[in-house]
Each structure stands twice: as C-alpha cells, then as structure tokens.
C-alpha positions in Angstrom: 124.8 88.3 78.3 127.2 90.5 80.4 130.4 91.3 79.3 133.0 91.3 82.1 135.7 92.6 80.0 137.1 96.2 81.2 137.8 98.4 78.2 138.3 102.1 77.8 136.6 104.7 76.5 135.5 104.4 73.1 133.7 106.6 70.7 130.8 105.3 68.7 130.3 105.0 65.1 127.7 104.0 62.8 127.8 100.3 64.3 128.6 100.4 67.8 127.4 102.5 70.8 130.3 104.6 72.5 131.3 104.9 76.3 129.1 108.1 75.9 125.9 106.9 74.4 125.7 104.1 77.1 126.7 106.5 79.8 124.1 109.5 78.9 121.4 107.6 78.6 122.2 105.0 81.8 122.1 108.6 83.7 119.3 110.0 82.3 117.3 107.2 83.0 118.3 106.7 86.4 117.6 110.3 87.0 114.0 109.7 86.0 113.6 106.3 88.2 115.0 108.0 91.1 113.5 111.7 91.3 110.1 110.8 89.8 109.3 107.8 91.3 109.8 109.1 95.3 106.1 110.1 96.4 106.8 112.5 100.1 104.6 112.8 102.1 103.5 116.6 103.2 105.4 118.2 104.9 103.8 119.6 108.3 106.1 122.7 109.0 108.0 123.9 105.6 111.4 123.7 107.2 114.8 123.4 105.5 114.8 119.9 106.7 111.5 118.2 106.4 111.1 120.1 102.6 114.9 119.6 101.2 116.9 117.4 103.7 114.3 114.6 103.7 113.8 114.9 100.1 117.3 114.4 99.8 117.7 111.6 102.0 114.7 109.2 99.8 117.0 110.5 96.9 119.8 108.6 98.2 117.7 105.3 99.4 116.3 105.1 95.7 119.9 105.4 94.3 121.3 102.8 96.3 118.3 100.5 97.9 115.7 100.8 95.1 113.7 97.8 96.2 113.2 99.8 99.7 111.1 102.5 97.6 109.0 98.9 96.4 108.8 97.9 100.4 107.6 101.5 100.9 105.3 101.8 98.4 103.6 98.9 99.3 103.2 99.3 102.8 101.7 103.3 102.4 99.1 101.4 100.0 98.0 99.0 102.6 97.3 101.8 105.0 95.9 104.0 102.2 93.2 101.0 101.8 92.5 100.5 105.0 91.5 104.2 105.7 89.5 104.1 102.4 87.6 101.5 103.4 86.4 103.1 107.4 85.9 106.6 106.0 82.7 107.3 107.7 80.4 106.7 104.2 76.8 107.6 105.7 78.7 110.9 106.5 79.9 112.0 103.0 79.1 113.7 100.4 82.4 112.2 98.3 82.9 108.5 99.1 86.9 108.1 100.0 88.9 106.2 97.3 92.2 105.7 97.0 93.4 108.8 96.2 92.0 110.3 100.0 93.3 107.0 101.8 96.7 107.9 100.4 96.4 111.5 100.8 95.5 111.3 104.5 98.4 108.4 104.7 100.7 111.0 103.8 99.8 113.4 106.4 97.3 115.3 104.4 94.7 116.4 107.7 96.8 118.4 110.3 95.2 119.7 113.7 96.2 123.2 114.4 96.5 124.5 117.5 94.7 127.7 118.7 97.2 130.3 119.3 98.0 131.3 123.0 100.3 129.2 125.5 101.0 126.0 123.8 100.2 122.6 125.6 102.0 120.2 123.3 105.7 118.9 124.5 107.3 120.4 121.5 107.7 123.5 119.5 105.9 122.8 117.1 101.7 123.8 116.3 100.6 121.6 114.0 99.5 117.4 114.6 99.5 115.2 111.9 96.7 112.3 112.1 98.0 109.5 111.6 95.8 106.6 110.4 95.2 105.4 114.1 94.0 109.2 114.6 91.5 108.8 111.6 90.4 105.8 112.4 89.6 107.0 115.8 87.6 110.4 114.9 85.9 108.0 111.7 84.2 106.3 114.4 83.4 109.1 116.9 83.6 112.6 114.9 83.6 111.9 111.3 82.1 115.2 110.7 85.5 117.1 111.7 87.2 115.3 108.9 86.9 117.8 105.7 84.7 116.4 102.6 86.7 116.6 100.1 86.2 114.9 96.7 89.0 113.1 94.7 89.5 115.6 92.2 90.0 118.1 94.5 93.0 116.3 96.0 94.1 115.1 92.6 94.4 119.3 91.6 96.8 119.5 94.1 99.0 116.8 92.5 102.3 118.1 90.9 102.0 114.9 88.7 98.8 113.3 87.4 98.3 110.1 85.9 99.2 111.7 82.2 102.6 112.9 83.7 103.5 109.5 85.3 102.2 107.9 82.2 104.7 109.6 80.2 107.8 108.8 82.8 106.5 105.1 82.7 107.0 104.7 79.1 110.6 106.4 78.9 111.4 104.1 81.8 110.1 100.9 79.7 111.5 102.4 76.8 114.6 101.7 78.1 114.2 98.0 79.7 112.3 97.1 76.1 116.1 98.3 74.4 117.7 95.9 77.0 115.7 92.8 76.2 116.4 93.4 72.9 120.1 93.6 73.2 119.7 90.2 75.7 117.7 88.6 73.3 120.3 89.3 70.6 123.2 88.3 72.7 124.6 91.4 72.5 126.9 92.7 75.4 125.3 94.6 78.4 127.4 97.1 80.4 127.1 96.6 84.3 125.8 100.3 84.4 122.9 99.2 82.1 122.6 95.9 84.3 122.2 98.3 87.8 119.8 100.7 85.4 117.6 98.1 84.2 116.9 97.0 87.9 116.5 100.6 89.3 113.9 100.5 86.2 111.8 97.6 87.5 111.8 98.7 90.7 110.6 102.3 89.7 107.7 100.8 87.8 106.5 98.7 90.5 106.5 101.3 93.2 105.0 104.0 90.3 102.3 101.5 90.4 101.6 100.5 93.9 102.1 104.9 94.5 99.6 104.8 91.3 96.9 106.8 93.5 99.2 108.9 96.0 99.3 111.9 94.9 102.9 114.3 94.1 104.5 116.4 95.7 102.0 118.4 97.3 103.1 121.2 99.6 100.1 122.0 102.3 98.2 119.7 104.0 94.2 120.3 104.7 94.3 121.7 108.2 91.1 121.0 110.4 
C-alpha cells in the first residue's frame, strides 16, 4: 500500500531503506525507461535540431506522458507491418520483415536530389519516403528501392536485441522488487509509485519497438 505520510529525510540502516536508497535507484531507473526506450527516427539532414532538439523533446514526453511513447510505438508498428507485407516479394532477393518495415517507417530510404538549381519549395535536398511513397514505387518501381537484407539493417542498430534484453530485465528488476514490497504490505513511496508506471510503459513500447532498429544516424539514400 502507499503511504501518504510526509517524512524527512532519513538514513538507512540494516532494516530500513533511506531517503537515498529509494531516491538513487527511483532515478536510475527512470533514466533507463526514459533514454533507452525512445526509438528516433533518422534523421534526414544532421542538424542541431532534428539530431539534439528532437531528441530532447521525446526525452521530455517520456518523462512526463509515458503512455504517449506506448501510443507511438504502436502506431509506427502498424505502419512498419503494413509496408512489410507490400514489399514487392517477386522483386527481392531479401523478403522485408519487420525490421525493413520499421526501418523504412522511420525514414530509412531518402531521395537525393541531383545537384544544380533546386526544384523543391524548400532548402532542403533530401525527401524522405514516407510509407504512402513506398507503397507507391512497391507497385510501379520496386526495383529503385535498395535490397537490403535484415542483418544489414540490424548492423546499423546502436542496440540489438542482447542490449535491449539486458535494459528489460533491470527495468523488471525493479517492478518484481515492488510487487514484493506490495505483496508484503510494505510502504511504497509515490516516487516508486510514478517509477513503477514509467516501468510498464517502457516495457510495452520496448516491445511493440522490438524490431525498430536504434538510433541509427544515416538513412539509405536512393
């Protein structure tokens, strides 16, 4: 149960956790959910604002709406199957899963522009395809799409499934303590309350973002 009683800071002993156990380990823990579980997408031009500022800004909805990382998640997996599953098969070598559904979801194919007098409306030489844009050149010109097996994308990956195996278990690590301590009627601190949900919802969008790959900094340009 929660304890609503306000005391001050204590120190622990042999028996009972202090102000700074509960604290470190609250803030470690929410540093995990929060930096790990955000997935971004590629960036198209490595700008201050599209590498750092947007980075930044998911930061902040994790911290504060962690169940609009879970509303995310899900809907960049429904598009990530629905490109999987119109990927132009008689055409390929490497039959799209997942992992290139995802990775094209997340702005992975860029048109370049030839260099000269530009003809887009903005500064700017580089298109991301979009999964209408796939779809379209899936049906018309799947050949202009790159082949590129799953392993090759999953190299790119600055976390593989081993990596995000490893964050999942310190994040249950903690909820498993929590149950414990709620199934012994032991006092919960509203921190650990607010950690313990940021926990579930880091778990459930690490595995709807199971596939996506991390962090990767170029995209394939065609």
């Amino acid at each position: 149960m929660v304890n609503s009683n306000l005391i001050t800071w204590r120190d622990s002993d042999s028996d009972t956790r202090g102000t700074y156990d509960i604290l470190s380990l609250c803030v470690s823990t929410l540093a995990i959910c929060v930096w790990s579980a955000v997935h971004m997408d590629i960036p198209t031009n490595k700008t201050f604002w599209n590498v750092h500022v947007k980075r930044i800004a998911w930061l902040a909805v994790g911290l504060i709406l962690p169940e609009m990382l879970v509303i995310t998640a899900l809907g960049q997996l429904m598009h990530a199957r629905s490109i999987a599953i119109d990927d132009g098969k008689p055409l390929r070598t490497h039959p799209w899963t997942l992992t290139h559904g995802f990775y094209a979801a997340m702005g992975g194919f860029v048109i370049e522009t030839s260099p000269g007098e530009p003809f887009l409306p903005f500064p700017t030489t580089r298109v991301v395809l979009r999964p209408g844009g796939l779809h379209y050149l899936m049906q018309h010109a799947p050949y202009l799409i790159p082949d590129l097996s799953a392993d090759d994308i999953a190299d790119r990956s600055k976390a593989g499934a081993f990596t995000k195996a490893i964050l999942c278990f310190q994040i249950l690590a903690f909820c498993v303590g929590t149950a414990a301590r709620l199934s012994q009627r032991l006092p919960l601190s509203l921190l650990e309350v607010t950690t313990l949900a940021h926990c579930l919802c880091a778990l459930i969008a690490y595995g709807l973002w199971w596939r996506k790959p991390h962090d990767i900094g170029e995209p394939t340009v065609i």
